[in-house]
C-alpha positions as CSV (number, residue, x, y, z in Angstrom):
1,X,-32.7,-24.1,22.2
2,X,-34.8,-21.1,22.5
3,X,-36.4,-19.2,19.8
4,X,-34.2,-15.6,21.5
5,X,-30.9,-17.6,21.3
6,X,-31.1,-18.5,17.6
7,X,-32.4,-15.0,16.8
8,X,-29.2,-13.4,18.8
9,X,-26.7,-16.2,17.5
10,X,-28.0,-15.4,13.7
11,X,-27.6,-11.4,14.5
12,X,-24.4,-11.9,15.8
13,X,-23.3,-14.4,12.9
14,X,-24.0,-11.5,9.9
15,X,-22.4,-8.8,12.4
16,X,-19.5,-10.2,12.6
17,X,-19.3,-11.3,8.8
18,X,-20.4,-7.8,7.6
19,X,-17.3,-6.3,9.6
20,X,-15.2,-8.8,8.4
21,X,-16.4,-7.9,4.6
22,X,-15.8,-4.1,5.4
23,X,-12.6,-4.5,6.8
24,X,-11.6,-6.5,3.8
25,X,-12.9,-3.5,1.4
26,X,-11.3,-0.8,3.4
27,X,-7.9,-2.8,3.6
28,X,-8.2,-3.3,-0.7
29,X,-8.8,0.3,-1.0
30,X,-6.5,1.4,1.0
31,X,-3.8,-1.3,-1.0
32,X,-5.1,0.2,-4.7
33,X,-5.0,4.0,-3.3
34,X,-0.9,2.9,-2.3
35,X,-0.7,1.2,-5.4
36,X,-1.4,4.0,-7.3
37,X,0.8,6.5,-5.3
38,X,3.9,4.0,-5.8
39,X,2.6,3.9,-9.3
40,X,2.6,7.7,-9.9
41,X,5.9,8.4,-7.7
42,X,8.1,5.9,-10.2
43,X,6.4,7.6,-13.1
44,X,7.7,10.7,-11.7
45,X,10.8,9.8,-11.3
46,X,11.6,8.0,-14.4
47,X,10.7,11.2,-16.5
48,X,12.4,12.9,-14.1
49,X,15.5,10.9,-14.7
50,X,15.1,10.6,-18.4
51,X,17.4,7.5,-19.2
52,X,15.8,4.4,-16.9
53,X,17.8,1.5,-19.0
54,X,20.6,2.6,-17.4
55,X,22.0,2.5,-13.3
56,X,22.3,5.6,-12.2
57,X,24.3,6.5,-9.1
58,X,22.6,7.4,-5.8
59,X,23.6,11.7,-5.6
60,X,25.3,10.7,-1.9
61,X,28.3,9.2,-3.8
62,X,31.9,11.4,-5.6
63,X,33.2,10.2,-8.6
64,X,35.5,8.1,-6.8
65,X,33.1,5.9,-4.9
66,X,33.1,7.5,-1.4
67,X,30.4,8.6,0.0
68,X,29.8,12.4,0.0
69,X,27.5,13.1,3.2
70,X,26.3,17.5,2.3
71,X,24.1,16.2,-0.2
């Protein structure tokens, strides 16, 4: 095997192993930065809601069951 082969086979080898690192970072940001929304968005909600130990019924639904479709 020629010296330019190895050289270009090496290059090539920590190319594609430095995109494959970086697309592994990008995707775990991109995981805690959703992570974080979720996080803050049930936060939200809870205090919004003030009583989370209990179920609460979805708005769409009456008093009887049925489901109200204006709201």
């Amino acid at each position: 095997m020629s010296n330019t082969y190895l050289k270009v086979k090496g290059f090539r080898t920590v190319q594609f192993f430095f995109c494959y690192f970086m697309i592994h970072i990008y995707f775990l940001k991109i995981v805690s930065l959703h992570k974080k929304e979720l996080y803050e968005l049930i936060q939200k909600r809870s205090e919004e809601d003030g009583n989370v130990n209990e179920y609460r019924m979805p708005d769409a639904y009456d008093q009887e069951g049925g489901v109200n479709q204006e709201k």
